[in-house]
C-alpha positions in Angstrom: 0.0 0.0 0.0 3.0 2.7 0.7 4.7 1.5 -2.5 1.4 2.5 -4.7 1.1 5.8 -2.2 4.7 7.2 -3.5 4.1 5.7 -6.8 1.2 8.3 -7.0 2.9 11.1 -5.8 6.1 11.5 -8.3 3.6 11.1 -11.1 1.9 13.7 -9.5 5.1 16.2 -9.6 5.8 14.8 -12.7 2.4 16.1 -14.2 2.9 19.4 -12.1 6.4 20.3 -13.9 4.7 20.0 -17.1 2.4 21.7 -16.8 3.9 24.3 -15.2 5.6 25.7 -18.6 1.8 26.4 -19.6 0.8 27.9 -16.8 1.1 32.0 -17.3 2.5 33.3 -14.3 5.1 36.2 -13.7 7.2 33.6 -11.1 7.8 30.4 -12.4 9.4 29.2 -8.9 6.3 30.5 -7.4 4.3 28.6 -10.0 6.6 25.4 -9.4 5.6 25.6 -5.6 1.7 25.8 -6.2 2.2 22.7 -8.1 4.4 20.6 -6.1 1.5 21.6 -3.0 -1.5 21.0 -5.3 -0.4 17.7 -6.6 1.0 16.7 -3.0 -2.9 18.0 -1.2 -3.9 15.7 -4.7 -1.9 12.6 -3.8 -2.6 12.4 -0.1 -6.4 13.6 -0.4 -6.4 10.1 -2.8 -4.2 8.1 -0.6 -6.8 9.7 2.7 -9.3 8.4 0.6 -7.9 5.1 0.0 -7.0 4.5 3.5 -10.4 5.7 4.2 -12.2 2.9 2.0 -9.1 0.5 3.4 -10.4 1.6 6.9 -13.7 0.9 6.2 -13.4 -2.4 4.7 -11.1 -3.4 7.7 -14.1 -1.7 10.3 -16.7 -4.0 8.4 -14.7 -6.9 8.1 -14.3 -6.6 12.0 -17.7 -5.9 12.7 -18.3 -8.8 10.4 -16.1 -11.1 12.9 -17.5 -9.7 15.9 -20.9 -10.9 14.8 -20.0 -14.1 13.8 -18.3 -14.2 17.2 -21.4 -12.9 19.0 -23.7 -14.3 17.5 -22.3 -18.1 17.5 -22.2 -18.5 21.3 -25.6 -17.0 21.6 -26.8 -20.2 19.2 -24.8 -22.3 20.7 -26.2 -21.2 24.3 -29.8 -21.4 23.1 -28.9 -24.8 21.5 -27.3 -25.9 24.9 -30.2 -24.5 26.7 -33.3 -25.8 24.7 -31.3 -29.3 24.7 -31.0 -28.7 28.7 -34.6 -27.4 29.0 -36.1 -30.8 26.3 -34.1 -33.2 28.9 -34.6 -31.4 31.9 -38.3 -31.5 30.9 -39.0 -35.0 31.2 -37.4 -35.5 34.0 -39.4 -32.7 35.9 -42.3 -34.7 34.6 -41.6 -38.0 35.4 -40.6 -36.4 39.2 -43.7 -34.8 39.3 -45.6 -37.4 38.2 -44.5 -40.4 40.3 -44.3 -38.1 43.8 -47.9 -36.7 43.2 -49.1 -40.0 43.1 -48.4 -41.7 46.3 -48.6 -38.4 48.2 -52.3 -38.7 46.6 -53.0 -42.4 47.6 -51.3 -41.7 51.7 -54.1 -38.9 51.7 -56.5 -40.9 50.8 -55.2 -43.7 53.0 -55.0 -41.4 55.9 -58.4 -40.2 55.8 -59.8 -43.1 55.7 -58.0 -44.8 58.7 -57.8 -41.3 60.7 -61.5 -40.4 60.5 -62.1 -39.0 64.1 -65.3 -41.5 65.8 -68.8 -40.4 65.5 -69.8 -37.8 68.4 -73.0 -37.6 70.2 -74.2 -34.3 72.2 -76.1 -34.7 75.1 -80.0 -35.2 73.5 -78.4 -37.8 71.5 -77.2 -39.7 74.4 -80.3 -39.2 76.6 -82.7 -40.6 73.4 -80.0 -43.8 73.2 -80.0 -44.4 76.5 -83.3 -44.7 76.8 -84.2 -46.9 73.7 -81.4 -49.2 74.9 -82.8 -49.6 78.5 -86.5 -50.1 77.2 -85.8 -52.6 74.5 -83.2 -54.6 77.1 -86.1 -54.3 80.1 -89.3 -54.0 78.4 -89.9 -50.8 80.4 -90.0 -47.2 79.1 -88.1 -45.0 82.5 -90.4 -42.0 83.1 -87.6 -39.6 83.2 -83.6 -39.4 81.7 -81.6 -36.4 83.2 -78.6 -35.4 82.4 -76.9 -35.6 85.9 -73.2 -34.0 85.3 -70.3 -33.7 82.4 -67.4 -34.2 83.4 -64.8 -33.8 80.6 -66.2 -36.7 78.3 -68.2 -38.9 80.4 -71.6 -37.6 80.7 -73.8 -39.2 83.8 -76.9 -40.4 82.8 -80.0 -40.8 85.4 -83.1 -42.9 84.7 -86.0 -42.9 86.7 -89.5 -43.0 87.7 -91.7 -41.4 90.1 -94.0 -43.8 92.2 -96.0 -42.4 95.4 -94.3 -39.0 95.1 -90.3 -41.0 95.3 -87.7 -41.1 93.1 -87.5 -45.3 91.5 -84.4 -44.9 89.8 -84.1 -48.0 86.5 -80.6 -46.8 85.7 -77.9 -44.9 85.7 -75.0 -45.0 82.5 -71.5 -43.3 82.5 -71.0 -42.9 78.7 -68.3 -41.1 76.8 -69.7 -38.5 74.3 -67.0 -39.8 71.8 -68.3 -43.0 71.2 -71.3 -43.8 73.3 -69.7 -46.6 75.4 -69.4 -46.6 78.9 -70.6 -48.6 82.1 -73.8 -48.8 84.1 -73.8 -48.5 88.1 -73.7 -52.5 88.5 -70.0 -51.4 86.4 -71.1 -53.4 83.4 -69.9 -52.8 80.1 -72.9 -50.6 78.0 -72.7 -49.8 74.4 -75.8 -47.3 73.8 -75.2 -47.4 70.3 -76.0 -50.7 69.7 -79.1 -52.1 68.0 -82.4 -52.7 69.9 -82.8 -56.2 71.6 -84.9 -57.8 70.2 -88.4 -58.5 72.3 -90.8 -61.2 72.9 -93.0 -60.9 70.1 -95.5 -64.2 69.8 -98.1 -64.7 67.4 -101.1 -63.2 68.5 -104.2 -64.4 66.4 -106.6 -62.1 68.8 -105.1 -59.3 66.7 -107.1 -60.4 63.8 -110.5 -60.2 65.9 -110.3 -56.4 66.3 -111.6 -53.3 64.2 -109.0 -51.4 62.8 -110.0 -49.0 64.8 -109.6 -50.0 68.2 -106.9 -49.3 70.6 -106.4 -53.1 72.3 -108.4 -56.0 72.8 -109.2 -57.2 76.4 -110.0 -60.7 77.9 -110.6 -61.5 81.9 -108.9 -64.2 83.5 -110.6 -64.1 86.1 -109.6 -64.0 89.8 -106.8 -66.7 90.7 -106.5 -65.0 94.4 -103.4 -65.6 95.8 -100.8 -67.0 93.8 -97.3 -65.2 94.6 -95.0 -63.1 92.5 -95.5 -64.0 88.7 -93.1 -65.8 86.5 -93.5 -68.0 83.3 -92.7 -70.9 85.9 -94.5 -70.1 89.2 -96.4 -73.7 89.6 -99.3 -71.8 91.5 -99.8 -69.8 87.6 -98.8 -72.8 85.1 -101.3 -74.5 87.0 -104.6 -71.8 86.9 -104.0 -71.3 83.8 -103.8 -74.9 82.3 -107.0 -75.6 84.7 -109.2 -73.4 83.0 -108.3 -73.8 79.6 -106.4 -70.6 78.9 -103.0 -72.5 78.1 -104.7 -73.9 75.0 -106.3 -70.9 73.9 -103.5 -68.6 74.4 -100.2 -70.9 73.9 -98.3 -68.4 74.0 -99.4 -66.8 77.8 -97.2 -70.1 79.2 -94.0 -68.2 78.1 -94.8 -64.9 78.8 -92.1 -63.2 80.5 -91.6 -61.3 83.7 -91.7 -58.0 81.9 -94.6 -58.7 80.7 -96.5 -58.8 83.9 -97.7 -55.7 85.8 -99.5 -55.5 89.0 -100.9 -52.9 91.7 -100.8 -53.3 95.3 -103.6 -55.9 96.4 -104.9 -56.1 92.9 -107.0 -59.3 92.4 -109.0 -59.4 88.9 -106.5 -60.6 86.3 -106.5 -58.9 82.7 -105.1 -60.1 79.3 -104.3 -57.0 77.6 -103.6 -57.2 73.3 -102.5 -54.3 72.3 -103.8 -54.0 68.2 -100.2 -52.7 67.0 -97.8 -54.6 67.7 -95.2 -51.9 67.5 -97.0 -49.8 70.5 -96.0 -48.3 73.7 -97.6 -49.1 76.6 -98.2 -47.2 80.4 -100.1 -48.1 82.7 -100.3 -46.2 86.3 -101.3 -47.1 89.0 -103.7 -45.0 91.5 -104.4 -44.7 95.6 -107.9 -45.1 97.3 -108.3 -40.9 97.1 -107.3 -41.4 93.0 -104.1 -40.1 93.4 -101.3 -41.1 91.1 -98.9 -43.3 93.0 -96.1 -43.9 89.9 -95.6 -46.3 86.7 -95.9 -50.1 87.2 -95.7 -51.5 83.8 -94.1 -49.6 80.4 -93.3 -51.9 77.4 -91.4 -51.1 74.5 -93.3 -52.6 72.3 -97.2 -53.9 71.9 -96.6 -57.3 73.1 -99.5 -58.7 75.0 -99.1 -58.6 78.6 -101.4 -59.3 82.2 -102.5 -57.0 84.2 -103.7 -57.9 88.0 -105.4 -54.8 89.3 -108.4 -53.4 91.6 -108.6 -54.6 95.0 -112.1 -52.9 95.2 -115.4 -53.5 93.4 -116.3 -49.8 93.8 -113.1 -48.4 92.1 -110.0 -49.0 89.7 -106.9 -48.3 90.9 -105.0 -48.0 87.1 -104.9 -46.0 84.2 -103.9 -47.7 80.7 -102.7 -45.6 78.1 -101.6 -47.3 74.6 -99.9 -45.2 71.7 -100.0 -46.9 68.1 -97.4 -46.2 65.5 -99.0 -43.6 64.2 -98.7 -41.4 67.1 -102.3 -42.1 68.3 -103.3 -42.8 72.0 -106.2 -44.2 74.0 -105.9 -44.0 77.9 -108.6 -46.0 80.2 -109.5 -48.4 82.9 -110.7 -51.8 83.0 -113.0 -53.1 85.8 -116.0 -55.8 87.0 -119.7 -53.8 86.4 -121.4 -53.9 89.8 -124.5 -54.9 87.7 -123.6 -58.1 85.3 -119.9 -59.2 86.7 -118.7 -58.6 83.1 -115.4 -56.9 82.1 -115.7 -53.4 81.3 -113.6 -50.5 79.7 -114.3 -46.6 80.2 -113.3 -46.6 76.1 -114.6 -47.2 72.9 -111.7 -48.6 71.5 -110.6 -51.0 73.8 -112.3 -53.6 72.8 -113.7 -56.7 75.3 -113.2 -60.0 73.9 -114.6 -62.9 75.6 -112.6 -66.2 76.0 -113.6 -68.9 73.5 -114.2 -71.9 76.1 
């Protein structure tokens, strides 16, 4: 590049010298000057211009290589990071995949084996309590009190009120977590177990009454004294096979203890059929001055049951009152009219059904 440079400047001063015998002008040396300047100003101007383009090629070839060297890691990078990103990928996945699984399944797991026991507030307890009693006993307790909580045994009181005293059938320590506890005899109770299940015979009488009458009623007459009453006392196996009632009524040779209700000094003895068979029965008993002396016979359900009452001809001493399934009741007495001897009922509904001998 210098060679061409000076190259271009002698045939500059070469082309000035000639022409400078052309050139009018008073002072040749003056003349020769101007020349030598103009065609040196010439030269370099060309050879600034050269090294201007040579500059500029050089500045675009570099700017050229930066690029390419700028530019190449950049692809590279994004190739290195799409590659990382397409295998990282998967892998995240397949992580994500297999722990959100079982963490699923333990959840699932764990809320089934961890489910907290059922809890029962205090009505709930009271209205258990009672069914379980009654269908284990045959007898429907009066009253249920709740008689202290402590913590998460509750204290449950059962009772009935005869002459103006506190009978009490039972009392139940239960836990309000699971309805479990103990009764005051320290026997294991469950309250939330099923209903015993009851005597319930066949009772063909049913099928004798309207549908709708309350109970049907037969007299046994009076056996006078035979002792307390069980399905094996000799003195009542024997009355009752003697006249005839064993054969009648099969089933009145089993019927149990619960089943048998009495007031004090009572001598006419009742067979009382309640028409449903899923009815509650009360029957209270009464003083001389018809006071209310208390409950001696509640059953659970409308199972047939004897009933040895009125130690006077001139007055009952017992109230009966029956509720059917549908929420109905009929309350009344039975008693011996002064004027025939026959069984009679201060009720409609209760019906008297005389014994087929």
């Amino acid at each position: 590049m210098k060679q061409n440079r000076l190259s271009m400047i002698c045939l500059a001063v070469c082309a000035a010298g000639m022409l400078s015998g052309c050139t009018p002008n008073e002072n040749p040396a003056q003349n020769s000057e101007y020349l030598l300047t103009d065609a040196m100003t010439a030269a370099e101007t060309t050879a600034d211009a050269d090294i201007t383009t040579e500059s500029a090629a050089e500045t675009e070839a570099t700017i050229t290589l930066k690029q390419k060297k700028t530019t190449a890691p950049k692809e590279s990078e994004t190739t290195t990071e799409t590659k990382a990103d397409t295998t990282k990928a998967p892998n995240t996945t397949k992580a994500a995949v297999t722990t959100a699984e079982p963490e699923s399944t333990e959840a699932a797991e764990t809320t089934t084996t961890e489910a907290p026991p059922p809890r029962y507030d205090e009505d709930d307890l009271q209205y258990l309590a009672m069914q379980y009693y009654s269908s284990r006993h045959n007898w429907i307790p009066q009253f249920i009190d709740v008689d202290k909580v402590e913590g998460d045994t509750v204290t449950l009181h059962l009772y009935d009120l005869i002459d103006g005293h506190t009978s009490t059938a039972e009392w139940y320590y239960v836990s309000k977590q699971t309805g479990k506890g103990k009764n005051f005899l320290e026997e294991e109770v469950d309250l939330t177990e099923k209903p015993k299940a009851q005597w319930r015979p066949n009772v063909p009488e049913r099928n004798l009454l309207p549908k709708d009458a309350s109970c049907g009623i037969i007299y046994l007459g009076n056996p006078g004294v035979m002792g307390a009453y069980s399905p094996i006392n000799a003195a009542y196996r024997e009355y009752f096979s003697l006249e005839g009632y064993v054969d009648l009524y099969p089933y009145i040779a089993n019927m149990p203890e619960e089943n048998y209700a009495e007031t004090n000094g009572g001598s006419e003895l009742y067979l009382i059929i309640p028409r449903d068979e899923d009815a509650h029965v009360v029957v209270n008993a009464y003083d001389d001055n018809n006071k209310m002396l208390g409950r001696i016979y509640s059953s659970y359900t409308g199972a047939p049951f004897l009933l040895r009452c009125n130690r006077s001809e001139v007055m009952t001493d017992q109230m009966i009152k029956i509720t059917d399934n549908a929420g109905e009741y009929e309350e009344f007495s039975v008693f011996i009219s002064g004027r025939d001897g026959k069984p009679k009922t201060d009720s409609a509904r209760a019906v008297i059904l005389e014994p087929e001998k």
